[in-house]
C-alpha positions as CSV (number, residue, x, y, z in Angstrom):
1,X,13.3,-15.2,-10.5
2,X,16.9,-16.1,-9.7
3,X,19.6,-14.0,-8.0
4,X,23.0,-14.0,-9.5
5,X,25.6,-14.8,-7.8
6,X,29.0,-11.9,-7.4
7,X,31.6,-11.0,-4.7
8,X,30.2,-8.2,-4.5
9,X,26.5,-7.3,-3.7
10,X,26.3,-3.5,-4.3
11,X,25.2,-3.7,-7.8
12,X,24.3,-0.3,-9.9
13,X,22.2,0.9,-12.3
14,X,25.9,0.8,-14.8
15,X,26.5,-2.4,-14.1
16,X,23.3,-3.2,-16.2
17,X,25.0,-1.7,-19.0
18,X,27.5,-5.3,-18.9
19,X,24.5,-8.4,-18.9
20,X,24.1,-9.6,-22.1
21,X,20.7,-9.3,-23.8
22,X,19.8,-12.7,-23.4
23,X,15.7,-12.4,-23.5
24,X,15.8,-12.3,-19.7
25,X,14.9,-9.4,-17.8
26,X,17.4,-8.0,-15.1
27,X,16.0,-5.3,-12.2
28,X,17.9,-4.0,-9.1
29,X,16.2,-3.5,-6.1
30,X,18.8,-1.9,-3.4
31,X,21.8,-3.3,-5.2
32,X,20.5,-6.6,-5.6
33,X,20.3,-8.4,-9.0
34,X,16.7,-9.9,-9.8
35,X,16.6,-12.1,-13.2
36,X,13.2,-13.4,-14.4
37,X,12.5,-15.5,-17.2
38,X,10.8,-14.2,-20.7
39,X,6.8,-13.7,-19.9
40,X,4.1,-16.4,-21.2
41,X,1.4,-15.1,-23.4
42,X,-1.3,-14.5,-21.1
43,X,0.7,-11.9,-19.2
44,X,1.8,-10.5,-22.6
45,X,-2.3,-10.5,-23.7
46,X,-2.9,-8.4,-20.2
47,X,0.3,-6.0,-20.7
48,X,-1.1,-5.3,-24.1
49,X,-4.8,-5.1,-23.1
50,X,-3.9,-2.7,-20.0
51,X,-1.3,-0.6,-22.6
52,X,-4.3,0.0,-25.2
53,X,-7.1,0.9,-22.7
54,X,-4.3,3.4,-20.6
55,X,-3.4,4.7,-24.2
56,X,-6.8,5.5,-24.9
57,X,-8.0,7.6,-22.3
58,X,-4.6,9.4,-21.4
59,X,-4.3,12.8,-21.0
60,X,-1.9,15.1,-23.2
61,X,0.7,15.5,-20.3
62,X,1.6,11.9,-19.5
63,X,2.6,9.3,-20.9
64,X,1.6,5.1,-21.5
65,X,4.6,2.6,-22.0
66,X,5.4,-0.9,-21.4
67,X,8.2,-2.9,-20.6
68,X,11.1,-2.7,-21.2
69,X,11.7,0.4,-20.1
70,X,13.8,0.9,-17.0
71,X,12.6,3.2,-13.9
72,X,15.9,3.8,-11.8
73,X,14.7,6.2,-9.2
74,X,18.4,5.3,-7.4
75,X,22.1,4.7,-8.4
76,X,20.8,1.1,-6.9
77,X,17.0,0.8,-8.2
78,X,16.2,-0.5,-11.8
79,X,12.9,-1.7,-12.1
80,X,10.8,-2.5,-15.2
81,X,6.9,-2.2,-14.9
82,X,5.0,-4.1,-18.0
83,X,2.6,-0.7,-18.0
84,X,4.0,2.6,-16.5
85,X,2.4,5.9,-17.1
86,X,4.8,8.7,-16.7
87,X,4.6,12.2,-16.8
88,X,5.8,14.2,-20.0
89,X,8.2,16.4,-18.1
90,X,9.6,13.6,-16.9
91,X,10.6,11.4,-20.0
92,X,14.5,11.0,-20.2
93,X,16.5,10.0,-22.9
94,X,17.8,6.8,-21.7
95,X,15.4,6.3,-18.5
96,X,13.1,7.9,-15.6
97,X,14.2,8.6,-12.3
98,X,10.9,10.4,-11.3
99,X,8.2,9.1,-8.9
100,X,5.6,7.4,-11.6
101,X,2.1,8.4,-11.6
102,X,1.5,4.8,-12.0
103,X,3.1,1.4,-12.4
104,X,1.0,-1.6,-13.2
105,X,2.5,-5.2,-12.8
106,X,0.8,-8.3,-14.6
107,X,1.9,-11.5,-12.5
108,X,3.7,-14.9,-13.3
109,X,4.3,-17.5,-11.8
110,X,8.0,-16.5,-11.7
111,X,7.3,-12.7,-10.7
112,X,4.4,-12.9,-7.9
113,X,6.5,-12.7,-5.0
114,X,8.4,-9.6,-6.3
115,X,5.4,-7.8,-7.8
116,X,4.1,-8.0,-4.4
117,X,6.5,-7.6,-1.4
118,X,9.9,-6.3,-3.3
119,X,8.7,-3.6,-5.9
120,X,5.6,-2.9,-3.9
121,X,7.4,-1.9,-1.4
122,X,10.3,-0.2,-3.6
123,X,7.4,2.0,-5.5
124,X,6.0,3.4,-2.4
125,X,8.9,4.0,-0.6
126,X,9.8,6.0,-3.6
127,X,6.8,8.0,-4.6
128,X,4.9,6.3,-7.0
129,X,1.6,7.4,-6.3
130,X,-0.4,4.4,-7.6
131,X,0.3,0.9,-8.4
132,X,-1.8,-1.9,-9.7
133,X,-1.4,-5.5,-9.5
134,X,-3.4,-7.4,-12.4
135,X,-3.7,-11.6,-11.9
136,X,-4.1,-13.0,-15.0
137,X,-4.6,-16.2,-14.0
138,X,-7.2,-15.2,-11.3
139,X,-8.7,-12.6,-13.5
140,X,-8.0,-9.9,-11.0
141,X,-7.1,-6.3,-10.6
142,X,-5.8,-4.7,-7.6
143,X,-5.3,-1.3,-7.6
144,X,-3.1,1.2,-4.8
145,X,-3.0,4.2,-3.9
146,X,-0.2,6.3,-1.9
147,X,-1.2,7.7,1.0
148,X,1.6,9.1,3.6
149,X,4.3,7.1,2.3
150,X,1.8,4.4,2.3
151,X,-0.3,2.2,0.1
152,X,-4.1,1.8,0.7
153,X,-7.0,-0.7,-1.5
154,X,-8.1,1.9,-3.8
155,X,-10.3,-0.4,-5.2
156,X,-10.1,-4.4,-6.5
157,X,-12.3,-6.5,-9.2
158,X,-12.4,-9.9,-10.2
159,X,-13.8,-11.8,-13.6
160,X,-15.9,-9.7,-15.2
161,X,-16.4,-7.4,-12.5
162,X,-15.9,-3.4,-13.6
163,X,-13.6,-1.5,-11.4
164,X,-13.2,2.8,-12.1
165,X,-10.3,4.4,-10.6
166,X,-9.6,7.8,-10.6
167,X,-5.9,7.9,-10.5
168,X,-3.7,8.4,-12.2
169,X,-6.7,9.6,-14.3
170,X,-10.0,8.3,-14.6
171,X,-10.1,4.5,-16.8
172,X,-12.8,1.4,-16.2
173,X,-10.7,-1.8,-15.9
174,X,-12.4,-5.3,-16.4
175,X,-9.6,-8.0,-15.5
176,X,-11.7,-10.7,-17.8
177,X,-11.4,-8.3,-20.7
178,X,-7.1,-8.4,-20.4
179,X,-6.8,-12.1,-21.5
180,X,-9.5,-12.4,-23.4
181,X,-7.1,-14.8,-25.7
């Protein structure tokens, strides 16, 4: 992850419109820039794991995608979960800007330090009501839940360990299943 340098720091969500599609991928948190290198395949394996077994159990009114798709819940926020379920009624042309139901982020070695302080702090402070953090590497799964503008352990698994959450509706995750590659 790499900030870019500018004289100014108030980037927006149409400034975004300008980088170049260079197989990076650029986020704004608050008006700052984020760039992070292209994903290695185990995170890849996991986003496409978690996007199947999402897909399969969804109900009619929301929706499973995977990144790169921006969430811009500000003039100043851009972020791109690799798994984001959205509601229906909420599907914009271009974008969302509604609270998610839930965003997952798979972690890299480049990414860890903004899955886990910067846009887990950016999704509750903007509504999204869950928000799971899958280690590939560690075989994990770690999944939130927001509570009064807060997140809480809605429930964790490791290896081959079977975790059932209930939001955003009900799906059995096994972390050693997402890179079986």
């Amino acid at each position: 992850m790499a900030v870019m340098p500018r004289e100014s720091y108030d980037w927006t969500v149409d400034d975004l419109e300008d980088l170049p599609d260079d197989g990076l991928q650029y986020e704004l948190v608050d008006g700052i820039l984020l760039v992070s290198p292209a994903p290695v395949p185990v995170h890849q394996a996991a986003i496409g794991e978690l996007f199947v077994l999402l897909r399969s159990v969804c109900p009619k009114e929301l929706k499973v995608f995977m990144a790169p798709l921006d969430w811009q819940p500000d003039h100043f926020t851009s972020l791109q979960p690799d798994v984001l379920v959205v509601a229906r009624a909420d599907i914009g042309a271009k974008n969302i800007t509604r609270p998610l139901p839930l965003a997952v982020e798979v972690l890299s070695p480049s990414t860890r330090r903004k899955d886990r302080v910067l846009k887990f702090s950016k999704y509750a402070d903007s509504g999204v009501r869950s928000y799971w953090v899958v280690d590939p590497v560690e075989q994990s799964i770690v999944a939130y839940e927001l509570v009064d503008g807060a997140y809480t352990v809605a429930g964790r698994a490791d290896g081959a360990e079977a975790l059932t959450l209930e939001s955003p509706y009900p799906v059995t995750v096994v972390p050693a299943e997402l890179v079986d590659i």
